[in-house]
C-alpha positions in Angstrom: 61.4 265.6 113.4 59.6 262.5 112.3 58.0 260.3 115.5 58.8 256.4 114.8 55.1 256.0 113.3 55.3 257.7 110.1 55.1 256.0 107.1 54.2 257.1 103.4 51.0 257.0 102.5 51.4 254.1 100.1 52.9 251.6 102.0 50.2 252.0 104.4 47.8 251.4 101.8 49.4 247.9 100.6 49.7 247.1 104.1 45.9 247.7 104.2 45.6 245.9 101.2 47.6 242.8 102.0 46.1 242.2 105.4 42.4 242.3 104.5 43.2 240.3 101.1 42.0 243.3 98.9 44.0 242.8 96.0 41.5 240.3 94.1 38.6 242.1 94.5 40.6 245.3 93.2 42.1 243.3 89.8 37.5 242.4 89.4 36.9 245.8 89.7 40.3 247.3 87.4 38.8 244.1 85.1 35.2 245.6 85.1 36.6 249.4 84.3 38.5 248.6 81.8 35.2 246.9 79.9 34.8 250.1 77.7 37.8 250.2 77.3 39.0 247.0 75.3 35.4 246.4 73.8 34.8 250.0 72.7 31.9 252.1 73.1 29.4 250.2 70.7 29.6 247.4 72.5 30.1 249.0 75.7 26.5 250.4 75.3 25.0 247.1 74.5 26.3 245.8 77.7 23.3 245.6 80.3 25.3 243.7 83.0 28.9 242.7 84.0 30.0 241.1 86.8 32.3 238.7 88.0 32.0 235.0 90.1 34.4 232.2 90.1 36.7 233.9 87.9 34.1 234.1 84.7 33.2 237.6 83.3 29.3 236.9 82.8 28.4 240.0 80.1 24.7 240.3 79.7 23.7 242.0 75.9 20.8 243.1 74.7 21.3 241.7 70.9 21.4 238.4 70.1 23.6 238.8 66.8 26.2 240.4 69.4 26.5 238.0 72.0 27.1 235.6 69.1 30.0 237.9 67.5 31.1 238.1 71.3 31.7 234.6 71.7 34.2 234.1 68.8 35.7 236.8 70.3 35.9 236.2 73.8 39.7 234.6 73.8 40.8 238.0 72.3 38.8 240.1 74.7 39.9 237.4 77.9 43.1 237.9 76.8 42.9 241.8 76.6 41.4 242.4 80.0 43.6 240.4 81.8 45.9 243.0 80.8 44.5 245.9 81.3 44.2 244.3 85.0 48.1 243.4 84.6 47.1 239.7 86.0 45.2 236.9 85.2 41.7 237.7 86.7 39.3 236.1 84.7 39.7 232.6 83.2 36.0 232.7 81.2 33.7 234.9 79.4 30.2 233.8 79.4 27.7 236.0 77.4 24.3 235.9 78.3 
């Protein structure tokens, strides 16, 4: 017999999620896993920092040839990780 307090698992959890305003936080981080991902490995290896503020991606490279083939690219990749994160959670790249 169920008591009046069981719930699944899941609903809990967006419950949880709603009331502590989690779910933006958790697009940043699905945004930040998913780097490797769109970019590919290459790339992915060159990448010495990644983080999100403001909604910009800031991507720190270690090649300067890079972060200049980065930046004509950055719509597609903007455009691809939003995406993978199913929302729009980043409005800017900025390569540094």
């Amino acid at each position: 017999m169920k008591s009046s307090n069981d719930r699944p698992l899941g609903d809990v959890i967006r419950e949880i999620i709603e009331t502590y305003r989690l779910e933006g936080k958790l697009n940043e981080i699905k945004i930040l896993h998913s780097w490797e991902n769109v970019v590919g490995n290459m790339i992915a290896r060159h990448t010495k920092n990644l983080y999100i503020r403001n909604n910009k991606l800031i991507v720190k490279v270690d090649s300067p040839a890079l972060k200049n083939e980065l930046t004509y690219s950055s719509s597609l990749i903007l455009e691809k990780l939003n995406a993978a994160a199913g929302c729009k959670v980043v409005d800017e790249i900025v390569f540094i």
